[in-house]
N, C-alpha and C positions, 0 to 999 in steps of 0.2 A: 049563822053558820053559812059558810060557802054553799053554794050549789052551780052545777054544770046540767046542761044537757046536751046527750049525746045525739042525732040524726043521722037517719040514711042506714041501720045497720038493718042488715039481709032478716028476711022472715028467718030462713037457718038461724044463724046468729041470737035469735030471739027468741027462738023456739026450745033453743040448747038453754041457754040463760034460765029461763022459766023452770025446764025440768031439773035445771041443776041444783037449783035454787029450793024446791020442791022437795028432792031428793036429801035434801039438807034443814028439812023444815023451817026454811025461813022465805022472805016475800023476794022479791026479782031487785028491790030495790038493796036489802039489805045484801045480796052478793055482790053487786055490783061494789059496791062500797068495799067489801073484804076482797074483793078482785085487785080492784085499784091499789088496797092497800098494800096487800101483797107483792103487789109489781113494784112499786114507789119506794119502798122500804126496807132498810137491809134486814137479814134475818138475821132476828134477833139484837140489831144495832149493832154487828160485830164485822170490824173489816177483812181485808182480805187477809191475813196474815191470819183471825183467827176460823175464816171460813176451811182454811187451805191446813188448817190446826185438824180440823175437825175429819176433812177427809179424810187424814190419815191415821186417824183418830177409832172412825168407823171401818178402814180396811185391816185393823188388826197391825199395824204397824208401830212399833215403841217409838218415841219421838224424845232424844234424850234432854234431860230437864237443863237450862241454859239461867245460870244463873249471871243477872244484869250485873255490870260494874256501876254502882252509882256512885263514884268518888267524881268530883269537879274535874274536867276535864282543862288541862292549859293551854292558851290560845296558841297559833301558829306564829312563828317568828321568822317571817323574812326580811333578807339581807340582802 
């Protein structure tokens, strides 16, 4: 498995890390890892279109149902 190491990051930085980490019952190493992933990762694997779904989703707005045309579309014909 991959591994990284990070250097140079502030006693702060380090201090926050630990207690958050603590706070969450797991070791310094294992946030770090669900930090990363979080950042790295879309939420949920869902793109923009369904992130931008979802806010309007949570702000109580109806969003009307858009039914796809799936019939084979015909190429363009220029003259």
């Amino acid at each position: 498995m991959p591994a990284i190491t990070v250097r140079n990051i502030s006693v702060e930085t380090h201090r926050a890390l630990k207690a958050r980490a603590k706070a969450r019952g797991t070791s310094a190493e294992a946030e770090v890892r669900a930090i990363l992933d979080a950042a790295v990762r879309p939420e949920g694997g869902s793109g923009f279109g369904t992130k931008l779904h979802n806010i309007f989703r949570r702000s109580g707005y109806s969003l009307p149902e858009i039914k796809r045309d799936k019939s084979p579309s015909e190429p363009a014909i220029f003259e």
